[in-house]
C-alpha positions as CSV (number, residue, x, y, z in Angstrom):
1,X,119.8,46.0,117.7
2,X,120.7,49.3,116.3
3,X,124.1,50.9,117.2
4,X,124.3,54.0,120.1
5,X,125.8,55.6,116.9
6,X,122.4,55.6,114.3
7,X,120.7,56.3,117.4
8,X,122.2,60.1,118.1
9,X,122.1,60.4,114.3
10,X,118.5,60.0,114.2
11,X,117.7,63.0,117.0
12,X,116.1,65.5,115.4
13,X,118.2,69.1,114.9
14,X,115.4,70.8,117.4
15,X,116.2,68.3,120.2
16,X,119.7,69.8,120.1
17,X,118.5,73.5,120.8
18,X,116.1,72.3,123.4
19,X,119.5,71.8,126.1
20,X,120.8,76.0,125.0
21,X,119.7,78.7,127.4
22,X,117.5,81.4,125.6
23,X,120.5,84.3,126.0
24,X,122.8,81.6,124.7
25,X,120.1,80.8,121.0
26,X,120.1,84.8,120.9
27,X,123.5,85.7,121.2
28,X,123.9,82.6,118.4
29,X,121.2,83.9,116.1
30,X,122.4,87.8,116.2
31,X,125.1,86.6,113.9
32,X,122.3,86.1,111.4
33,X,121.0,88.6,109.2
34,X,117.5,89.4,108.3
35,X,116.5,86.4,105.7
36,X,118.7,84.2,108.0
37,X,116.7,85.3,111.4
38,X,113.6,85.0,109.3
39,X,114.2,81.6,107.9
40,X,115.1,80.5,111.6
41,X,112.1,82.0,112.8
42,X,110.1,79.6,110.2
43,X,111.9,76.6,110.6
44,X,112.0,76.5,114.9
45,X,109.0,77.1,116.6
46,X,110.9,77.9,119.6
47,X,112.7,80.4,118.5
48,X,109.5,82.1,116.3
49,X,107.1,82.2,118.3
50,X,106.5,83.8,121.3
51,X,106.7,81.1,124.8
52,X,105.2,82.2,127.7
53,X,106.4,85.3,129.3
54,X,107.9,86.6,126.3
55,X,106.7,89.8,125.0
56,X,108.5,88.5,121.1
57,X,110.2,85.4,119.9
58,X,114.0,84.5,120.2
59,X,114.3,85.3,116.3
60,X,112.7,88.9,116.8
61,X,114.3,89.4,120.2
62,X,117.8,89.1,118.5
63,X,116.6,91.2,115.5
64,X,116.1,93.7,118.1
65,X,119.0,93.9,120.0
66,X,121.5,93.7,116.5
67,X,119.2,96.9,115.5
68,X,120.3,98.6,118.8
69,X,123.9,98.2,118.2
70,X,124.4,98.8,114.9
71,X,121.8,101.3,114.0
72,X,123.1,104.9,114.3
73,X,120.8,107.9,115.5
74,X,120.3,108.9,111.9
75,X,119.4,105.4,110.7
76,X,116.3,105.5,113.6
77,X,114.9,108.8,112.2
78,X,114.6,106.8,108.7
79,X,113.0,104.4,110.2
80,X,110.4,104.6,112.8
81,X,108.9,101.4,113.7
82,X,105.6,100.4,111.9
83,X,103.1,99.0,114.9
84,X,102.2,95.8,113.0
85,X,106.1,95.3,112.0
86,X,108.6,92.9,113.2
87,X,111.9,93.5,114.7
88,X,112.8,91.3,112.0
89,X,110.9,93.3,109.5
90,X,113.0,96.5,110.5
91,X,116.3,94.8,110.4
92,X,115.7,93.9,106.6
93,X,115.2,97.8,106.0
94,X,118.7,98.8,107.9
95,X,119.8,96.1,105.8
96,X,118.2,97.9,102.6
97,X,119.3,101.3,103.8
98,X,123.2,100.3,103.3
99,X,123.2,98.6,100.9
100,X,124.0,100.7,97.5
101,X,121.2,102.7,95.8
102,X,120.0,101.4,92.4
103,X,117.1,101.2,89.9
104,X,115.4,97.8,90.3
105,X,112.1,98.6,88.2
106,X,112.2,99.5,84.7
107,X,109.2,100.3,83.2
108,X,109.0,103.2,80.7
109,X,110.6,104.4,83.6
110,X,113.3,103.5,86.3
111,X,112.5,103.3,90.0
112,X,114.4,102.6,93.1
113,X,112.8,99.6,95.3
114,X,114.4,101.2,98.3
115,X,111.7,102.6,100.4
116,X,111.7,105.7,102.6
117,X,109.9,105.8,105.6
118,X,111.2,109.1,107.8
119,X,113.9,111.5,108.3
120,X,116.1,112.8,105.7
121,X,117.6,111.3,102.4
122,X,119.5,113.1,99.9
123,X,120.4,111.7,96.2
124,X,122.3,112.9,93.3
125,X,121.4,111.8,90.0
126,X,124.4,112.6,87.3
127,X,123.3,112.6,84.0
128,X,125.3,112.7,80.6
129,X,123.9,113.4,77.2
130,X,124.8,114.6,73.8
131,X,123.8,118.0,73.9
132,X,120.4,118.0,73.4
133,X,118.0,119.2,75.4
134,X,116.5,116.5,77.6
135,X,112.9,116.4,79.1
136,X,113.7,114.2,82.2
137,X,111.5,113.9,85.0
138,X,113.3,113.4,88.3
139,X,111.7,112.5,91.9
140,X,109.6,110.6,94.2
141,X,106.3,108.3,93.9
142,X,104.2,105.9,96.9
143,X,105.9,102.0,96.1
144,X,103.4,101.2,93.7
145,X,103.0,98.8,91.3
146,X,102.6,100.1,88.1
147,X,101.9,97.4,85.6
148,X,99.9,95.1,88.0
149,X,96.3,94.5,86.5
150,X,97.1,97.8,84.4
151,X,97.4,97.5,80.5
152,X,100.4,99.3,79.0
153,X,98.9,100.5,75.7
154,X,95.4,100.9,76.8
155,X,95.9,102.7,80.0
156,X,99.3,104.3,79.7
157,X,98.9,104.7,76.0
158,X,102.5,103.0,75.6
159,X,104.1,106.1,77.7
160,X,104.3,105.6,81.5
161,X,104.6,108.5,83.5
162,X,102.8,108.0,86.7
163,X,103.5,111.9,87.7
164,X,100.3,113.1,84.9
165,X,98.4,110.3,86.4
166,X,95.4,112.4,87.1
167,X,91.2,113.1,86.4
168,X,92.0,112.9,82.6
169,X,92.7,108.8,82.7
170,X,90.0,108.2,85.8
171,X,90.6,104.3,84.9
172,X,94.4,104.6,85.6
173,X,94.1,107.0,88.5
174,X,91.9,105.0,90.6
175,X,94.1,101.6,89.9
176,X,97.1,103.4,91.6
177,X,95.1,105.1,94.5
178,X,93.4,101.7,95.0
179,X,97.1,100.4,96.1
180,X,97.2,103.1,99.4
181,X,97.8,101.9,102.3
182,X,98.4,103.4,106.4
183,X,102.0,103.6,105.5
184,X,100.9,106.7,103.1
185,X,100.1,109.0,105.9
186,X,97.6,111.9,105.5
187,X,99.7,113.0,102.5
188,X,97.9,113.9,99.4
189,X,101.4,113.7,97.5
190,X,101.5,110.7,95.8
191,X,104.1,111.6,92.8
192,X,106.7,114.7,92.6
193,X,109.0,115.4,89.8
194,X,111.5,118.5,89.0
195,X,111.3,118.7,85.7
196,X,114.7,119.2,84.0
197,X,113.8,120.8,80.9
198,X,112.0,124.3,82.3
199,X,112.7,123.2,86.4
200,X,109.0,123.2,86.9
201,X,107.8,121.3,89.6
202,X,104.9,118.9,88.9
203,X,102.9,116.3,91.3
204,X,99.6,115.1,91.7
205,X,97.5,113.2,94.1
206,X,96.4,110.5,91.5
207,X,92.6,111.9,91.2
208,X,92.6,115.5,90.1
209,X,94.3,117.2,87.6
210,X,98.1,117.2,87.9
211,X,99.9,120.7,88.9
212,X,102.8,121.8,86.8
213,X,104.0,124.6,88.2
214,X,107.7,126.7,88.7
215,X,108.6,127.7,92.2
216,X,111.1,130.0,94.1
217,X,114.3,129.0,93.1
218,X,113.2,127.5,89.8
219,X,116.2,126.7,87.4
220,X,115.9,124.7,84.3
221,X,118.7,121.8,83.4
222,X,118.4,121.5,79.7
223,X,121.7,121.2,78.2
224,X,125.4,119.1,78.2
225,X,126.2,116.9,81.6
226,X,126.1,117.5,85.3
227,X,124.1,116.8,88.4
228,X,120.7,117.3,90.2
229,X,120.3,116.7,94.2
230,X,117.0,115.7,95.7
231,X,116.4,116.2,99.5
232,X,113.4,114.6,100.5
233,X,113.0,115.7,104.3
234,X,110.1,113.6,105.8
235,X,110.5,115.5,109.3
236,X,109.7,118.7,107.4
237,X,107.5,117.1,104.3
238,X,110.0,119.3,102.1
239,X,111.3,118.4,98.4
240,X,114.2,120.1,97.8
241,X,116.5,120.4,94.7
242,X,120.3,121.1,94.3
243,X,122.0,121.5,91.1
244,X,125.7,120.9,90.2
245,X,126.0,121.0,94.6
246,X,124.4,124.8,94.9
247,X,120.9,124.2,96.7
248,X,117.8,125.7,94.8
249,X,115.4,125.8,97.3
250,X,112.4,123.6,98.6
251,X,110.3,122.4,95.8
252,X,107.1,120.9,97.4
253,X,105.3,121.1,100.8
254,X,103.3,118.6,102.0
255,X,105.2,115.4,101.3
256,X,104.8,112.6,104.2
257,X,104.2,108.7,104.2
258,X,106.3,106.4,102.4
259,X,107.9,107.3,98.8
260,X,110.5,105.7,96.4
261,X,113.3,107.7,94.0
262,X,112.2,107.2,90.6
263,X,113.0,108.7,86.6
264,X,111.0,109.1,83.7
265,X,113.4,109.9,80.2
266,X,111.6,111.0,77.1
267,X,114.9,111.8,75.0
268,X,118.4,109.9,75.1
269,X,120.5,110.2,77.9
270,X,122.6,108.2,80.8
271,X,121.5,108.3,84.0
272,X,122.4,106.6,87.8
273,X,121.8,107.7,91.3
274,X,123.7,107.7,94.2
275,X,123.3,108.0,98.1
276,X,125.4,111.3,99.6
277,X,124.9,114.2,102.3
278,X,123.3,117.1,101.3
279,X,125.7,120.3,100.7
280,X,125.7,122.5,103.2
């Protein structure tokens, strides 16, 4: 005969939820954050999938309502809810929005996995370098890939600067508009740099030829150390650029859909980013 002992051993973890109220396995999982209520999600079908009556699952439910409480007014205008998201899904971008800004993609140039959505996000880049004048590209792309399926040499030509992606490398153009999605918008802004050297502004829409152009406001950062702010405004679809803290004026038009912070260097220099609030 087997002992009462191996026999409450040998119950299986689920059995154990099954006698916990549903408020109860919420409140429980709300202490979990966004890879935690997603692995609980996967491992319990009780709490990942829907049961009758529910409109989501005990793992999205408490996704939901740690969202409400923690996420201020601002944090909702970054991020309006996609219709085929999950409350989990937004969690994980709060989650991303705190958390400290950095390049995570380095590919002939250095890009920020962090994507925005809505509302308004500011950034200072402070660069240093030697003196020299520096042709530094500074701005925002779509989260593309830009190495997948696409040949360094033979398609960037060893040089990767996705904002003269354009009619003159059709191959290359179409590869990156191939990767659109609905999260894009109606936006035909798919990359946008201020361009340190003259100040110039230059973006395309990955199929014509790119525009390189100066605009009101337009002051050139060429020489010693010191700062550039971006404002992306998604409620206006406005780029705007600060330098050293005193506000230069809106850049671009048009901007709307999802976009990432990104840098392309063509001469030595030192470079990081950082979150902050735009000067008044």
């Amino acid at each position: 005969m087997m002992p009462r002992d191996n026999k409450r051993a040998r119950l299986q973890p689920s059995a154990a939820l099954d006698v916990l109220g549903n408020d109860l396995l919420v409140r429980c999982a709300s202490y979990l954050d966004a890879d935690g209520l997603a692995q609980l999600g996967r491992s319990s079908a009780r709490l990942g999938i829907p049961q009758a009556g529910q409109q989501r699952s005990l793992a999205n439910e408490a996704a939901r309502q740690r969202f409400r409480q923690s996420a201020t007014d601002e944090d909702r205008s970054r991020l309006p809810k996609y219709d085929d998201e999950s409350d989990v899904g937004l969690l994980r971008a709060l989650d991303q929005l705190r958390q400290t800004l950095r390049f995570d993609k380095l590919v002939g140039n250095a890009e920020s996995g962090h994507v925005m959505r809505g509302g308004r996000h500011f950034v200072e880049f402070e660069i240093e370098n030697d003196e020299r004048d520096i042709a530094l590209n500074l701005g925002v792309i779509r989260p593309v890939s830009l190495t997948d399926g696409i040949d360094l040499e033979a398609e960037w030509g060893g040089r990767v600067l996705p904002v003269r992606a354009s009619s003159r490398q059709p191959t290359l153009a179409e590869q990156l508009r191939s990767q659109r999605t609905a999260r894009w918008g109606d936006s035909n802004v798919h990359c946008c740099t201020y361009f340190c050297f003259g100040g110039s502004c230059c973006w395309t829409d990955w199929n014509t030829e790119e525009d390189f152009s100066d605009w009101q406001g337009s002051e050139g950062f060429r020489r010693g150390s010191g700062t550039i702010g971006l404002l992306l405004d998604l409620d206006e679809g406005t780029l705007s650029v600060f330098k050293d803290g005193r506000r230069l004026g809106a850049m671009k038009e048009g901007l709307g859909g999802e976009y990432c912070w990104f840098v392309t260097a063509d001469s030595p220099c030192t470079i990081s980013i950082s979150r902050g609030r735009a000067p008044n």
